[in-house]
C-alpha positions as a LaTeX table, in Angstrom:
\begin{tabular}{lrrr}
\hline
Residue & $x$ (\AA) & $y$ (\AA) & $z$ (\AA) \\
\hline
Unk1 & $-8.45$ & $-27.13$ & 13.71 \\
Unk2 & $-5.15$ & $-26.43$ & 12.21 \\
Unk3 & $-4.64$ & $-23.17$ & 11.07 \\
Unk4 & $-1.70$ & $-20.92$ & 9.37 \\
Unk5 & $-0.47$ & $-17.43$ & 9.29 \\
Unk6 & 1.36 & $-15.47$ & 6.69 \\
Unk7 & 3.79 & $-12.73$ & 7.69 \\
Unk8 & 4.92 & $-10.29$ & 5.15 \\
Unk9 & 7.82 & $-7.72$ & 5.36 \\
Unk10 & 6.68 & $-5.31$ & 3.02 \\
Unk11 & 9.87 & $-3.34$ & 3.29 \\
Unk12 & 11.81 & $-6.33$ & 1.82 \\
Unk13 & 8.86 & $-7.38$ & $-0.80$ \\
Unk14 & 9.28 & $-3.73$ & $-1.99$ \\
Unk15 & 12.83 & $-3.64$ & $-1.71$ \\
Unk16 & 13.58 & $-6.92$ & $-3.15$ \\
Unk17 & 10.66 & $-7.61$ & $-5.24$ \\
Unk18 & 12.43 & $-4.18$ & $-7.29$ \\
Unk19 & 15.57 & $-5.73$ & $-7.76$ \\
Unk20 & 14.30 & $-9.12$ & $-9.04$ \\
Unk21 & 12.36 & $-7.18$ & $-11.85$ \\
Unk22 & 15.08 & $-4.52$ & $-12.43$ \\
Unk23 & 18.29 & $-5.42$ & $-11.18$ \\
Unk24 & 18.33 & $-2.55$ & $-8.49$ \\
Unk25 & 16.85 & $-0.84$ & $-5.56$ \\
Unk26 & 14.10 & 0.75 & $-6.75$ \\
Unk27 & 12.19 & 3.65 & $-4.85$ \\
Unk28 & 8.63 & 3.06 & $-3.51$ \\
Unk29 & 6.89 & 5.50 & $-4.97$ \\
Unk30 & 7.55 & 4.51 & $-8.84$ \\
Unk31 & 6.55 & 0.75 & $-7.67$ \\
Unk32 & 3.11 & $-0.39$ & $-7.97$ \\
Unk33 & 1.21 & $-3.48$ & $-6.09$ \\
Unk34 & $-1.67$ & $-5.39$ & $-6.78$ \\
Unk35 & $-2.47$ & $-6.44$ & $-3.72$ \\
Unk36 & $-4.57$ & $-9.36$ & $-4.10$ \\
Unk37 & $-2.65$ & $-11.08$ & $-6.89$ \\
Unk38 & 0.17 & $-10.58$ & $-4.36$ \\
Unk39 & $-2.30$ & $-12.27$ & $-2.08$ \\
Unk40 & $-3.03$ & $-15.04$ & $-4.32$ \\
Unk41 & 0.89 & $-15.76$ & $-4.74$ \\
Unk42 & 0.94 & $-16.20$ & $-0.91$ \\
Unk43 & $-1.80$ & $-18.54$ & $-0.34$ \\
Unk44 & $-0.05$ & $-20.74$ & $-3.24$ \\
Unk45 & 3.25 & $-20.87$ & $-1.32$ \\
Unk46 & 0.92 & $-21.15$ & 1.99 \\
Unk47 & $-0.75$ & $-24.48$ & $-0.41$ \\
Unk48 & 2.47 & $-25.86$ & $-1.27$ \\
Unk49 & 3.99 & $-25.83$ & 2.61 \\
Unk50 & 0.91 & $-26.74$ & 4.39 \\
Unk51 & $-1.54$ & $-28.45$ & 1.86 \\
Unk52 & $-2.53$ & $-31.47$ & 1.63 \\
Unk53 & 0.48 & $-32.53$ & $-0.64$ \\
Unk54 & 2.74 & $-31.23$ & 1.82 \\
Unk55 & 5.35 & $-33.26$ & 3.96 \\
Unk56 & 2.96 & $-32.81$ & 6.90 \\
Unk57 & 0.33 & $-34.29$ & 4.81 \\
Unk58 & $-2.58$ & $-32.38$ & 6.38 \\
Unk59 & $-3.96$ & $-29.37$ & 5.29 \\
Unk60 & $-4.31$ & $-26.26$ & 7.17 \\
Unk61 & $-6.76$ & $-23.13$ & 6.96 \\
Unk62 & $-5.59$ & $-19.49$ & 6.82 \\
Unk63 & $-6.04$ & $-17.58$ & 9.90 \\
Unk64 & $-5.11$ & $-14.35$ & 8.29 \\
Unk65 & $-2.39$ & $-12.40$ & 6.79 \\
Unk66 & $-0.35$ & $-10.21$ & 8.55 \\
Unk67 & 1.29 & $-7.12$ & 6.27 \\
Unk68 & 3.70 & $-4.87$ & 8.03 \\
Unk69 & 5.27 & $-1.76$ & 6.93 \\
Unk70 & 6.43 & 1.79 & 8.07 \\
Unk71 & 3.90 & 4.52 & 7.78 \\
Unk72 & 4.81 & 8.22 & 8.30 \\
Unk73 & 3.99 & 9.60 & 11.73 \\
Unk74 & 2.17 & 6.36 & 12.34 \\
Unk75 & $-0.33$ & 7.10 & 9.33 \\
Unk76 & $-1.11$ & 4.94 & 6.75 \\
Unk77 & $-0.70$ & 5.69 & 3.28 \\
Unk78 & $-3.17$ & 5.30 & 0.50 \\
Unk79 & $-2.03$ & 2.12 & $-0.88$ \\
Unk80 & $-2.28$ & 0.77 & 3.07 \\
Unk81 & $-5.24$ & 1.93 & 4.02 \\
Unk82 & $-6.74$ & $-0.33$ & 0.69 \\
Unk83 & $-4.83$ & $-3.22$ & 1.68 \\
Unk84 & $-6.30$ & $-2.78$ & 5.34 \\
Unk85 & $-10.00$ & $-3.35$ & 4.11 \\
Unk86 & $-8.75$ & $-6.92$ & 2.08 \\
Unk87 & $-10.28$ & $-9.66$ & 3.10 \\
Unk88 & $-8.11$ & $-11.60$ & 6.03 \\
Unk89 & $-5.66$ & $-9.25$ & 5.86 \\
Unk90 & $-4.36$ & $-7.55$ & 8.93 \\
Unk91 & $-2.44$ & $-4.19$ & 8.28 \\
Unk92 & 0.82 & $-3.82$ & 11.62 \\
Unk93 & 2.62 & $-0.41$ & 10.84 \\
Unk94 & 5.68 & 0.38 & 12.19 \\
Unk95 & 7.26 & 4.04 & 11.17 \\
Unk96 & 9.41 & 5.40 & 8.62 \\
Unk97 & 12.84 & 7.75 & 10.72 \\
Unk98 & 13.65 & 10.82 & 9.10 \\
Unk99 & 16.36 & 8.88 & 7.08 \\
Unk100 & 13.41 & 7.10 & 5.51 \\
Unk101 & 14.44 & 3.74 & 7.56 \\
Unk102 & 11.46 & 1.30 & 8.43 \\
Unk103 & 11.61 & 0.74 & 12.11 \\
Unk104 & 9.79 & $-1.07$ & 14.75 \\
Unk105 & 8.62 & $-3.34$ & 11.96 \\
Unk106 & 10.75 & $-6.22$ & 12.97 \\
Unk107 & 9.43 & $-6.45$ & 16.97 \\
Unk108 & 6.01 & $-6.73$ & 15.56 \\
Unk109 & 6.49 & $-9.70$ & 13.44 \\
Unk110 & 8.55 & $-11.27$ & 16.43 \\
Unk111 & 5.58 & $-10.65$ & 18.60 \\
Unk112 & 2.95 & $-11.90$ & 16.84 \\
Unk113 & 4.78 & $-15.13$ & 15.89 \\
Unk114 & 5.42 & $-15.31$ & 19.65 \\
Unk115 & 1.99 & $-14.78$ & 20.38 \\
Unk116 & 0.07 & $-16.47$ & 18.31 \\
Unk117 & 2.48 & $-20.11$ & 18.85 \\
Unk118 & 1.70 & $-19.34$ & 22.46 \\
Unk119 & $-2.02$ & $-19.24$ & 22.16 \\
Unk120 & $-1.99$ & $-22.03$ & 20.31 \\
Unk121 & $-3.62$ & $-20.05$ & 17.35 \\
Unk122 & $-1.05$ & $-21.24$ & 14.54 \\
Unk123 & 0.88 & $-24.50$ & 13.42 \\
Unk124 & 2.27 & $-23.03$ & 10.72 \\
Unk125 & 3.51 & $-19.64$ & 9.59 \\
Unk126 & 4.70 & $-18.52$ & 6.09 \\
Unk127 & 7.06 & $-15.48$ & 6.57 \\
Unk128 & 8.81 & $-13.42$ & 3.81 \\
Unk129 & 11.51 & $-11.69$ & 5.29 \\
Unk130 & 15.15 & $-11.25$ & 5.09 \\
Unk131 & 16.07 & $-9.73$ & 8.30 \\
Unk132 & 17.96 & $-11.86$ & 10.77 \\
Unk133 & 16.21 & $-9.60$ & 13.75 \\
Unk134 & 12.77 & $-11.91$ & 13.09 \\
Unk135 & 15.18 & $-14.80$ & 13.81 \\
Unk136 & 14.62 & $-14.46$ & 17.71 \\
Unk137 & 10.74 & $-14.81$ & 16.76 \\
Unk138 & 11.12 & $-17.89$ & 14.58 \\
Unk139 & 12.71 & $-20.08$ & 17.42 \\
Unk140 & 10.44 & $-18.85$ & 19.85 \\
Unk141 & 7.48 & $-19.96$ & 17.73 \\
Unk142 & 9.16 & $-23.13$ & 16.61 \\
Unk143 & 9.66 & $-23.99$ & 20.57 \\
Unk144 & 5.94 & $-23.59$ & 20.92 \\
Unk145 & 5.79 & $-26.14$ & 18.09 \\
Unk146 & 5.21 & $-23.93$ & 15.24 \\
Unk147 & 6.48 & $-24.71$ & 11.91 \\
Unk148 & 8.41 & $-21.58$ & 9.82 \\
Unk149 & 8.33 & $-21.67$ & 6.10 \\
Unk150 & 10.93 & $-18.85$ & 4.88 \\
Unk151 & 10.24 & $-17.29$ & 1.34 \\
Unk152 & 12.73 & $-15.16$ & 0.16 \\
Unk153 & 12.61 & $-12.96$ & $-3.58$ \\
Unk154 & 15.35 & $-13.83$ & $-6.24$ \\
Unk155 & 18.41 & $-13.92$ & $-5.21$ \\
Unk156 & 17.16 & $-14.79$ & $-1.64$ \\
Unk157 & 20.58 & $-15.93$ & $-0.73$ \\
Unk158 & 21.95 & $-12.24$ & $-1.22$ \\
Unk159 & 18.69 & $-10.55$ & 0.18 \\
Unk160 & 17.92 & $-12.94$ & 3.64 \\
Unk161 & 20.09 & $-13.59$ & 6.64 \\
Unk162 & 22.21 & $-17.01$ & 6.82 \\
Unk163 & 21.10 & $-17.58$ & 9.99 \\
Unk164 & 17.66 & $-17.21$ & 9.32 \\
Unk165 & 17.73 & $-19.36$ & 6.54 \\
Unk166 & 19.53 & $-22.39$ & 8.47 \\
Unk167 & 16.54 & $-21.82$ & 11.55 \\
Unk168 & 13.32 & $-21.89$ & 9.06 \\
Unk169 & 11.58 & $-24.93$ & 8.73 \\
Unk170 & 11.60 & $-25.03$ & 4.82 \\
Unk171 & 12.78 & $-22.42$ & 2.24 \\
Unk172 & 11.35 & $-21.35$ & $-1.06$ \\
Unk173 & 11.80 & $-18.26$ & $-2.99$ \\
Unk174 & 10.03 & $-16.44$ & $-5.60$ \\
Unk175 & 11.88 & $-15.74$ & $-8.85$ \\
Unk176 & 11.31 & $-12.40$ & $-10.97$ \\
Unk177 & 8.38 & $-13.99$ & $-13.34$ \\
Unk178 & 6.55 & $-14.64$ & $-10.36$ \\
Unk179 & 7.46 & $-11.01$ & $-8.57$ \\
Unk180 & 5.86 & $-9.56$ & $-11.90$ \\
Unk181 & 2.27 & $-11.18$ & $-11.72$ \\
Unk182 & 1.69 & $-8.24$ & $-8.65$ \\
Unk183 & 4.51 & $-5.85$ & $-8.77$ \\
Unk184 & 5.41 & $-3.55$ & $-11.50$ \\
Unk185 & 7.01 & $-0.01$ & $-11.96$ \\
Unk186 & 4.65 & 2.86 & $-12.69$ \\
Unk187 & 4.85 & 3.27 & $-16.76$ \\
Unk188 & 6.23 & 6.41 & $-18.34$ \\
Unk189 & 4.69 & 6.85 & $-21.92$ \\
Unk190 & 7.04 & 5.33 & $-24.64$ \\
Unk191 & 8.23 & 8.82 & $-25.77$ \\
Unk192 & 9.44 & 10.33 & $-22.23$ \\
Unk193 & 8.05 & 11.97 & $-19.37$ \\
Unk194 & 4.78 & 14.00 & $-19.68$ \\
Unk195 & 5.51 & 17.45 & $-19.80$ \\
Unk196 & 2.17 & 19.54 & $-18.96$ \\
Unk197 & 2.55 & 21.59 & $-21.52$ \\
Unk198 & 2.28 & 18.67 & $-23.73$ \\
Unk199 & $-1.06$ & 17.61 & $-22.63$ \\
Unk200 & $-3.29$ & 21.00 & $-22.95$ \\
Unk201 & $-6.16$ & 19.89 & $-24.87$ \\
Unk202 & $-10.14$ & 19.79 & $-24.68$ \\
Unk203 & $-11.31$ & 17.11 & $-22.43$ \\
Unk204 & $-13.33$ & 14.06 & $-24.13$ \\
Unk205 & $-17.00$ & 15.02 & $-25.23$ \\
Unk206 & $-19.79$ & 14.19 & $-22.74$ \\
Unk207 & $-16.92$ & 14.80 & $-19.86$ \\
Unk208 & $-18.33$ & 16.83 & $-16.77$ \\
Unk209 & $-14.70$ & 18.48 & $-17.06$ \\
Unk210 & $-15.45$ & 22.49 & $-17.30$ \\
Unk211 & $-13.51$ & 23.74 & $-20.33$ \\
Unk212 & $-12.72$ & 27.07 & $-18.63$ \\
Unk213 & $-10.48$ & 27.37 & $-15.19$ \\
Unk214 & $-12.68$ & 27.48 & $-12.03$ \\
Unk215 & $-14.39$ & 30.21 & $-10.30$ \\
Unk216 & $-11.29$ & 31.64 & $-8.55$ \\
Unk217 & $-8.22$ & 30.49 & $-9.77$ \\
Unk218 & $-5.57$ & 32.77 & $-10.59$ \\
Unk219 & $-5.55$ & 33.68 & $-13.95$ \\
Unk220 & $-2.15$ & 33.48 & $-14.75$ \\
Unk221 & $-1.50$ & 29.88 & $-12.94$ \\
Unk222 & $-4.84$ & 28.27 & $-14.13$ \\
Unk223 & $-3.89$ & 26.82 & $-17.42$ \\
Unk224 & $-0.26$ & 25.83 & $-15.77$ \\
Unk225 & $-2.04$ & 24.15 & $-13.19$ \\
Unk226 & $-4.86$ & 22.27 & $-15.23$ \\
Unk227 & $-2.16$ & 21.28 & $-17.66$ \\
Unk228 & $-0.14$ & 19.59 & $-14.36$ \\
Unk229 & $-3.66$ & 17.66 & $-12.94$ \\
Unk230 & $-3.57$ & 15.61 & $-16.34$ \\
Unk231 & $-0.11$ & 14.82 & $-16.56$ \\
Unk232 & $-0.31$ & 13.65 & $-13.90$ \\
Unk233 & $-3.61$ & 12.11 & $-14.25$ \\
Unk234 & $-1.83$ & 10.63 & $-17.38$ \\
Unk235 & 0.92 & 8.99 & $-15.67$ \\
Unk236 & $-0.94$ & 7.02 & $-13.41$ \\
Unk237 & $-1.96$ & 3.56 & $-13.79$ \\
Unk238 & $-5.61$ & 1.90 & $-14.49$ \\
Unk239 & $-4.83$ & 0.24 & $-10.60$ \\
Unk240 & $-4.54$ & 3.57 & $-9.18$ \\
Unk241 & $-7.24$ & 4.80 & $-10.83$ \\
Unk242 & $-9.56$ & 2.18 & $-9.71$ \\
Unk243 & $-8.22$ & 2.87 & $-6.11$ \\
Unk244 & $-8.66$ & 6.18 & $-6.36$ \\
Unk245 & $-12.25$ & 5.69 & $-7.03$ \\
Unk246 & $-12.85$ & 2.88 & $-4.01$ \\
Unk247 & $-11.02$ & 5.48 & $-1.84$ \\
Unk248 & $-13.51$ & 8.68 & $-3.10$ \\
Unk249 & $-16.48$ & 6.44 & $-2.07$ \\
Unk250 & $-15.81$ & 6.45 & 1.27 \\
Unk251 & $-13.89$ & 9.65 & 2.12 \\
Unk252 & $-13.02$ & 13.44 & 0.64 \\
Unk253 & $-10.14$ & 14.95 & $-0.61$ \\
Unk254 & $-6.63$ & 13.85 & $-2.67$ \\
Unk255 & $-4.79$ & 10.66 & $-0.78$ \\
Unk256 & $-1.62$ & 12.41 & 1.07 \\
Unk257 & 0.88 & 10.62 & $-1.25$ \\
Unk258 & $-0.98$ & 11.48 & $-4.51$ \\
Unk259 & $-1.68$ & 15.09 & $-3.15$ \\
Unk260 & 2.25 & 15.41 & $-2.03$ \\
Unk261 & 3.24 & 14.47 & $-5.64$ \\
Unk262 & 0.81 & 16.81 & $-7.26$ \\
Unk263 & 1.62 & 20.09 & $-5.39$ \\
Unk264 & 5.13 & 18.99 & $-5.78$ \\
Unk265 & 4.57 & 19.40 & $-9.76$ \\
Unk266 & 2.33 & 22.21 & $-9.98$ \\
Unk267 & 4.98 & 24.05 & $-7.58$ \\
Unk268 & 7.96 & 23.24 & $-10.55$ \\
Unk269 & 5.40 & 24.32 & $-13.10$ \\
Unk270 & 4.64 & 28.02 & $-12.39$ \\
Unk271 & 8.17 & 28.28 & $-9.98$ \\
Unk272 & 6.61 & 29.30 & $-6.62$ \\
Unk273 & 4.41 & 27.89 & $-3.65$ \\
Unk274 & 0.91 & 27.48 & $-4.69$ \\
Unk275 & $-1.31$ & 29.79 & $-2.56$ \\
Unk276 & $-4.75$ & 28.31 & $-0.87$ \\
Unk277 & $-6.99$ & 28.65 & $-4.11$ \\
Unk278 & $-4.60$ & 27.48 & $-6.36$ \\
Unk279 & $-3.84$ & 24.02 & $-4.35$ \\
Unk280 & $-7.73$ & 23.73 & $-4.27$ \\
Unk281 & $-8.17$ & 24.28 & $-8.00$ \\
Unk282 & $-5.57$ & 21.98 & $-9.18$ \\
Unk283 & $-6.93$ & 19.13 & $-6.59$ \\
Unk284 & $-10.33$ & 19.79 & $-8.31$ \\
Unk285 & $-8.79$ & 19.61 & $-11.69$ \\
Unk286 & $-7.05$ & 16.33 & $-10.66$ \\
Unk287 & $-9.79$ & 14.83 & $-9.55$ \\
Unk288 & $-11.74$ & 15.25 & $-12.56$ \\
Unk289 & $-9.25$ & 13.80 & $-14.89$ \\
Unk290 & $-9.15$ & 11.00 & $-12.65$ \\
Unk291 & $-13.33$ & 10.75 & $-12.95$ \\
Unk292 & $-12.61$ & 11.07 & $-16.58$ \\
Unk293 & $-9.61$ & 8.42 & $-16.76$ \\
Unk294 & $-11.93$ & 6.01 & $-14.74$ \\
Unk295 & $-14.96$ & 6.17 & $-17.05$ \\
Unk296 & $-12.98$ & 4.62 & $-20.27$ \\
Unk297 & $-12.02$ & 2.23 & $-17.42$ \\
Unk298 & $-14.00$ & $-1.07$ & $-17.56$ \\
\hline
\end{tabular}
């Protein structure tokens, strides 16, 4: 049976993939993914290269998709721990240094496309990368027999090595219409930034939101602090929302990357550190909007 793999960089899809739709770097956080349209743009290069109506001229099946990326302390975020429960997915972290570098990421795509040519697991291996250090790993495999089919993001010329280029089998590259069908940046409502004192008013009727602060919240922060949870609630996309909800099915508490954000606001709202009650009263608040937000959410 002939089967493929797809390697993805997620470093360069990020890093790229922002430039195609805005003309610069932008930062990860304000970039949003939909992961299985993202998926779906894969397995249409992956039908292209090793289809039927491919040079070859015999189609092969997916063996699974390999995403790597850096992870804090060896953690994965939110948005990679949902990715992780996909469907034929197969989530390789490498770490993030304390200048916010990815590292390791590179050895781990070398070794599985090492590996898997040597077991014999793979003819064929769709990789999106840029970074000539895979290059090592793509004439190892290709030894072994393997064909490499390079896919780069608009301008891939400017974003991948020359060298790895010239040793892929074929090249394609995505262009910024088709970067856009999984990756946008997270909107900001059309007159500016939310401000939380903007967004102080009575929550929808039939909402299980309390209209007075919480047993035990400090007086004088409360209405700061519930003003913050749904600007920030606000701001947030239906995608998030939805994951927000998938992740609350299965486990407790504010995802680390939402919950760093949060504190981070509520801390510039009432100008100190939030004390223990207070970061558990605006988490509550938080995730109540976000039980709210996802109701009107079909």
């Amino acid at each position: 049976m002939r089967r493929y793999a797809v390697c993805v960089d997620a470093g360069y899809l990020f890093a790229q993939g922002s430039v195609a739709l805005t003309g610069i770097k932008q930062r990860r956080e304000i970039l949003v993914i939909d992961p299985a349209k993202a998926i779906e743009e894969l397995r249409a290069v992956a039908s292209r290269r090793v289809g039927p109506q491919s040079s070859f001229g015999q189609s092969a099946d997916l063996l699974r998709i390999y995403w790597y990326d850096g992870a804090l302390g060896f953690r994965p975020t939110f948005e990679q721990e949902q990715l992780a429960h996909l469907d034929n997915v197969k989530l390789r972290l490498g770490f993030i240094n304390s200048a916010g570098q990815q590292k390791g990421v590179d050895s781990l795509i070398v070794t599985d496309l090492i590996e898997l040519a040597r077991l014999g697991a793979i003819c064929d291996a769709i990789l999106l990368s840029g970074d000539e250090d895979v290059r090592v790993g793509v004439q190892i495999a290709q030894n072994y027999g393997v064909r490499i089919h390079l896919l780069g993001i608009a301008p891939s010329r400017g974003s991948q090595s020359k060298a790895l280029l010239q040793e892929a089998d074929t090249t394609s590259e995505w262009d910024a219409a088709t970067v856009g069908k999984f990756l946008s940046l997270r909107s900001v409502p059309a007159n500016g930034p939310v401000s939380a004192a903007a967004v102080v008013t009575p929550p929808p009727v039939g909402s299980a939101m309390p209209l007075s602060p919480k047993p035990g919240a400090t007086p004088a922060a409360a209405a700061d602090l519930q003003a913050v949870a749904k600007a920030f609630a606000v701001q947030l996309t239906d995608g998030d929302i939805k994951s927000l909800m998938s992740y609350w099915s299965t486990q407790r508490g504010v995802p680390p990357e939402f919950d760093r954000r949060l504190l981070a606001k509520s801390r510039d709202e009432i100008g100190r550190e939030l004390d223990a009650t207070e970061r558990r009263f605006v988490r509550a608040e938080f995730m109540q909007e976000i039980k709210v937000r996802a109701s009107s959410i079909s």
